[in-house]
C-alpha positions in Angstrom: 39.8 -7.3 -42.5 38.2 -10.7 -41.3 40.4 -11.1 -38.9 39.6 -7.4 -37.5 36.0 -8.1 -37.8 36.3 -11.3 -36.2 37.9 -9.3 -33.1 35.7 -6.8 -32.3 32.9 -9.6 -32.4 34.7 -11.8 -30.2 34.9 -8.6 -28.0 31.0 -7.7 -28.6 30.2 -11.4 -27.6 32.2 -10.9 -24.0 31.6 -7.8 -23.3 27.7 -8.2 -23.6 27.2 -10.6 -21.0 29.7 -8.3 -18.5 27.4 -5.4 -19.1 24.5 -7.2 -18.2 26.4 -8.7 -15.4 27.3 -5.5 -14.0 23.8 -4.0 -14.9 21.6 -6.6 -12.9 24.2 -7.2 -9.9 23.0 -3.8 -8.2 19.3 -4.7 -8.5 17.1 -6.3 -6.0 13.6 -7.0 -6.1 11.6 -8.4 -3.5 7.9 -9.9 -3.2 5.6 -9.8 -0.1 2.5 -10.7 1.4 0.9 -9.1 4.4 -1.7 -7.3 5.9 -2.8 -3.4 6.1 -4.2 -1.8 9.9 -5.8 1.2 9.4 -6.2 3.6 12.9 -9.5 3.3 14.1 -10.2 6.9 13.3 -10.1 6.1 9.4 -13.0 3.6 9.7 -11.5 0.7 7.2 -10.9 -2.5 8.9 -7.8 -4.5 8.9 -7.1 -5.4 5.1 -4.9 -8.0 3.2 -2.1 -6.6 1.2 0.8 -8.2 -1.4 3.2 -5.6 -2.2 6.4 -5.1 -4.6 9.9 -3.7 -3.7 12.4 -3.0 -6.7 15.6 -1.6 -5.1 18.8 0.0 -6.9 21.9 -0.4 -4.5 23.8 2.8 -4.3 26.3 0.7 -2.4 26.1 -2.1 0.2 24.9 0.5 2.6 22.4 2.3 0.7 19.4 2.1 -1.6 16.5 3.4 -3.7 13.9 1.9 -5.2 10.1 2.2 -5.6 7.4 0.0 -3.6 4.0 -0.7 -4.6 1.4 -2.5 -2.0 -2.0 -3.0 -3.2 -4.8 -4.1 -0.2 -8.5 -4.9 0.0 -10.7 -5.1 2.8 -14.0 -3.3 3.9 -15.2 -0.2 5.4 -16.1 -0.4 9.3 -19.8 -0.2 9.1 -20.8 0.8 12.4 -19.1 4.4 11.7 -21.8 5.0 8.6 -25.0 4.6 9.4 -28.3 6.2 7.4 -32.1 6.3 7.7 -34.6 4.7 5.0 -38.0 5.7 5.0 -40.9 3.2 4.0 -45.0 3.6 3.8 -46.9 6.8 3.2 -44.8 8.9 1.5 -47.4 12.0 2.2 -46.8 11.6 6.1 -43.0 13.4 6.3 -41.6 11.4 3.2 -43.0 8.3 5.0 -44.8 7.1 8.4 -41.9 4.2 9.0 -38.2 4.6 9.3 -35.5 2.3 9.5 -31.8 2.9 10.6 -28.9 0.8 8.9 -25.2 0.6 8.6 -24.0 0.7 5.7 -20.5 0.1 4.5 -18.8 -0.8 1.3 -15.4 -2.8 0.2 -12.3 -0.2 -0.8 -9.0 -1.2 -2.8 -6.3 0.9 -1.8 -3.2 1.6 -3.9 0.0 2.7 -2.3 2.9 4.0 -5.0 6.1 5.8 -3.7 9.5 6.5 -3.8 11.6 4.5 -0.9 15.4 5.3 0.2 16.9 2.4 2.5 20.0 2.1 5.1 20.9 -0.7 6.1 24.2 -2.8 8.4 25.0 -6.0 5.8 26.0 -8.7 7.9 26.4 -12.4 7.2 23.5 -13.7 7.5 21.1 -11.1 8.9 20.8 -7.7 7.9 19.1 -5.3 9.8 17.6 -1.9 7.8 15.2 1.3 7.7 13.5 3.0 4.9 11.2 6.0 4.8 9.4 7.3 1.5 6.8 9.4 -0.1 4.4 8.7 -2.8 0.8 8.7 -3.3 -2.2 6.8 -2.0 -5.5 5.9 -4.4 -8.5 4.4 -2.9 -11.1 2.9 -5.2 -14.6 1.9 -4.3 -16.9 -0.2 -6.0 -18.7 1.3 -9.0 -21.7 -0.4 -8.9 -22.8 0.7 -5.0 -21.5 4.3 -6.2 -23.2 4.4 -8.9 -20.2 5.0 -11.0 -16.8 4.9 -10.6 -15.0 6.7 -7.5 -11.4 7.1 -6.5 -9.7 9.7 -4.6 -5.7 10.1 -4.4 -3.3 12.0 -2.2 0.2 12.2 -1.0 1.6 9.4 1.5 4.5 9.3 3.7 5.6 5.9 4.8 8.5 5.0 7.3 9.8 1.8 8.5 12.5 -0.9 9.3 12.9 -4.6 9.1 15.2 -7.6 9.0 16.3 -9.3 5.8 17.6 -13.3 6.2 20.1 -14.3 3.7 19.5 -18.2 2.4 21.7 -17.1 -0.3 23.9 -15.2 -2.5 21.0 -14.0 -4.4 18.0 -14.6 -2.4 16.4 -14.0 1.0 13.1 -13.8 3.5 12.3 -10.2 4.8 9.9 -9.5 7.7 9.4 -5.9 7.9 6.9 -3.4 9.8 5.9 0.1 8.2 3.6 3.0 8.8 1.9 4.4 6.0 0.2 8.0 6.4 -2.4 9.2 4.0 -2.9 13.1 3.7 -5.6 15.1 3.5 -7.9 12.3 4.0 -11.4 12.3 4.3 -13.8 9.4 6.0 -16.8 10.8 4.4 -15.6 9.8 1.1 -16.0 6.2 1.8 -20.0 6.6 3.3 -21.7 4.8 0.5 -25.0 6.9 1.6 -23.2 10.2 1.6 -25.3 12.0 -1.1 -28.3 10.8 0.4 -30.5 13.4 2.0 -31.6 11.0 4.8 -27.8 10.8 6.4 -29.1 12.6 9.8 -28.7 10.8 12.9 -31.5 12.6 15.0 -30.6 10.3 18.3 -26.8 10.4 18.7 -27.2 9.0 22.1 -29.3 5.3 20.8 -26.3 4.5 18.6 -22.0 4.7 19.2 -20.1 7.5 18.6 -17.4 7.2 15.8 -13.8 8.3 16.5 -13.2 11.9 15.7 -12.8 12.4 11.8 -9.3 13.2 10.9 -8.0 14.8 8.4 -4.4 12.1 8.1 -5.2 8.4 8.4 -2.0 6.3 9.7 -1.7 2.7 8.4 0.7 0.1 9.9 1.6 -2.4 7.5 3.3 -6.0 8.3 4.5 -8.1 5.4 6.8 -11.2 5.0 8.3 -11.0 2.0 10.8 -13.3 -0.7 14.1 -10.9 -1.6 15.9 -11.8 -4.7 19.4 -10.5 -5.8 20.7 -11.0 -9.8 24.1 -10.4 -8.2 25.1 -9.3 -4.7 26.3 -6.1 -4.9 24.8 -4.2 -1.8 22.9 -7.5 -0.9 24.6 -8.7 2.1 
């Protein structure tokens, strides 16, 4: 009977550390830093981003994972501009008036689903991926007034090169593009409830871009890959 027990934990003991072995070895995870372009249409200016990649390979030609990139930057104030009114408030809600841009900082969240294909070589390997998942942007609560976040779905394709240093771990420089449905510019004009956003001379101040109702990011990041085993990480 001791004997028997003393098998099966012998067996328990090796077999643990095989499970675990085989468990990790398809998992990679990988770390980046970069920054976040909006088009010119969404009226957000270029943002700083860090982002994480958690990859299951399928085989050494194919994964899925999920990404998360988180960025903050600013609004582009010249596309939001409102009218303050000062003095006598009897004459027309006030006998002075005085134009500003106005603009606000916006965290934007970006969660999604990602499939990759990729050509394992060496010591460079090539890839694409393309995903969908679902954009939050955040504003600040206290120029709000209270807190304000809108989400929607998010398409995001790209490609990129991964540099093997080692069995287990790598750099990655990679390029995506990022495109945010159903969204709305308005949403981030911190004077947009205010009954004084008229702009009664278009022609004394610039045109924004036409509003759109998708906003297109493009996204470069350099990133740090790491492999617990190197299954599908060549």
């Amino acid at each position: 009977m001791r004997r028997a027990l003393g098998i099966l934990v012998a067996l328990a003991l090796t077999a643990a550390p095989a499970v675990a072995q085989l468990a990790t070895r398809n998992f990679a995870v990988t770390t980046r830093i970069g920054t976040l372009r909006p088009e010119r249409a969404a009226s957000v200016d270029a943002q700083a981003l860090v982002g994480l990649d958690a990859e299951y390979a399928l085989s050494k030609y194919f994964g899925l994972g999920t990404a998360i990139d988180v960025a903050r930057g600013n609004t582009h104030r010249a596309d939001f501009l409102t009218r303050l009114r000062f003095a006598n408030a009897t004459v027309n809600g006030g006998d002075s008036v005085y134009y500003q841009y106005v603009g606000q900082p916006v965290n934007t969240i970006n969660l999604g689903l990602m499939g990759t294909a990729r050509y394992p070589g060496s010591r460079v390997t090539p890839f694409v991926n393309a995903g969908y998942g679902t954009y939050i942007m955040i504003l600040d609560a206290q120029i709000n007034g209270k807190a304000t976040r809108k989400n929607d779905a998010s398409f995001t394709f790209g490609g990129g090169v991964w540099f093997k240093l080692s069995d287990r771990a790598g750099i990655q420089l990679d390029a995506r593009a990022i495109q945010m449905q159903n969204y709305d510019r308005q949403f981030l004009n911190p004077a947009r409830d205010r009954a004084e956003l008229i702009q009664p001379f278009p022609e004394d101040f610039p045109q924004p871009p036409a509003a759109k109702n998708t906003a297109l990011n493009t996204m470069f990041s350099l990133g740090f890959r790491y492999l617990p085993g190197n299954v599908g990480g060549r």
